[in-house]
C-alpha positions in Angstrom: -50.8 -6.1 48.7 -53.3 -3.4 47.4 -56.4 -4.4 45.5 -58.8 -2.2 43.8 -62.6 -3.4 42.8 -64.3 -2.7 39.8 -67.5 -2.6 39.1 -69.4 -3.5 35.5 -72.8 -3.5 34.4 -74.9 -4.4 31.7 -74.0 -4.9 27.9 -70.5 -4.4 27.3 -69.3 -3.8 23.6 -67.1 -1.1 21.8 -69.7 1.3 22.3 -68.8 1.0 25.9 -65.2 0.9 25.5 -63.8 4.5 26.6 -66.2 3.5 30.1 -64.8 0.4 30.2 -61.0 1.9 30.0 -61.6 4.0 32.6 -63.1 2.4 34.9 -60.2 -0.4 34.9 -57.6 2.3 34.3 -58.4 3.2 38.2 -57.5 -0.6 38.8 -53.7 0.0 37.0 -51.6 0.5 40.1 -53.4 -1.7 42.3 -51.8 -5.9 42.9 -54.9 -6.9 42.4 -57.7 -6.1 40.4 -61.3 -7.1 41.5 -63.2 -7.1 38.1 -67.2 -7.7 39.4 -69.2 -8.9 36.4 -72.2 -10.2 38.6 -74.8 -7.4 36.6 -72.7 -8.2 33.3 -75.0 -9.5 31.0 -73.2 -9.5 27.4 -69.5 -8.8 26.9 -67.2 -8.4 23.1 -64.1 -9.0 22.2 -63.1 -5.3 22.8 -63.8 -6.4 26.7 -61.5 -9.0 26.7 -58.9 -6.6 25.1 -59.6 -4.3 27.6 -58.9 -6.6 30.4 -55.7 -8.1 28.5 -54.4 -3.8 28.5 -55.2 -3.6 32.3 -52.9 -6.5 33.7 -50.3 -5.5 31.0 -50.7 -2.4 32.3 -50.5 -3.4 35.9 -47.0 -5.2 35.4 -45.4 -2.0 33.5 -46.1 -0.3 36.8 -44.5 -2.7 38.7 -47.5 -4.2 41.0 -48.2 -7.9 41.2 -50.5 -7.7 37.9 -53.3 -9.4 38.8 -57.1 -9.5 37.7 -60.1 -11.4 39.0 -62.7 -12.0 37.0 -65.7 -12.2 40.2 -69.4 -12.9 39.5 -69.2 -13.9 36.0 -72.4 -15.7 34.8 -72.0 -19.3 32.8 -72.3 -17.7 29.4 -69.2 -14.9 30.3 -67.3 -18.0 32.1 -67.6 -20.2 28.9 -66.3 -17.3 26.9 -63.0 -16.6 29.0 -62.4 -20.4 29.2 -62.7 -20.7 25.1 -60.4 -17.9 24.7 -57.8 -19.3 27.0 -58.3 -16.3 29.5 -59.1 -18.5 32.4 -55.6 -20.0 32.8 -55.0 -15.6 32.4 -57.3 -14.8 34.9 -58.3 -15.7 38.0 -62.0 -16.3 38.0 -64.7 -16.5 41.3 -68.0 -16.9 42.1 -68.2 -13.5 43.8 -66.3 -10.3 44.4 -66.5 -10.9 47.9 -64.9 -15.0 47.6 -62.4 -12.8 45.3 -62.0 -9.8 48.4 -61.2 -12.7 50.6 -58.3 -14.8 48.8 -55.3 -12.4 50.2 -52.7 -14.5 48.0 -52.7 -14.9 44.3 -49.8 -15.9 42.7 -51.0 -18.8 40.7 -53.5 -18.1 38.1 -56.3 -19.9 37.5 -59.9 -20.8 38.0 -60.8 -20.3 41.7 -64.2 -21.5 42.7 
């Protein structure tokens, strides 16, 4: 399976968005997606829409469509878990506990 890592940083709102696209676009064709929020400190809605696009994205091209959330502070994890997107995505404590899981094929919380 091929993975890709991504890397965020800071505040991310719409302001951020066409970044933020990018930067996961280079995740599309990968079957897995590495998405390192350790230096994340704020995140909007248009984040989690723009996480929800990439692992859509991913299974139109035929990979194994799937995103971990790595390094995500308290406040980020309580967000993803009111909105569902925990049971979507597979969170971790670090990109490199994420790096080191070679099998994903249940969803879910991972830490």
């Amino acid at each position: 399976m091929t993975s890709s890592v991504v890397q965020l940083d800071g505040d991310l709102d719409f302001s951020r968005k066409a970044e933020l696209d990018a930067l996961l676009g280079a995740a599309e064709h990968a079957d897995i997606a590495i998405v390192d929020f350790e230096r994340v400190t704020y995140l909007d809605s248009s984040v989690l829409g723009s996480l929800m696009m990439l692992k859509k994205h991913m299974v139109e091209h035929g990979t194994a469509g799937v995103v971990r959330i790595a390094g995500a502070n308290e406040s980020l994890r309580r967000i993803f878990a009111i909105c569902g997107l925990d049971r979507i995505f597979e969170l971790y404590d670090s990109a490199v506990q994420a790096q080191a899981m070679q099998t994903a094929n249940t969803p879910g919380r991972r830490e």
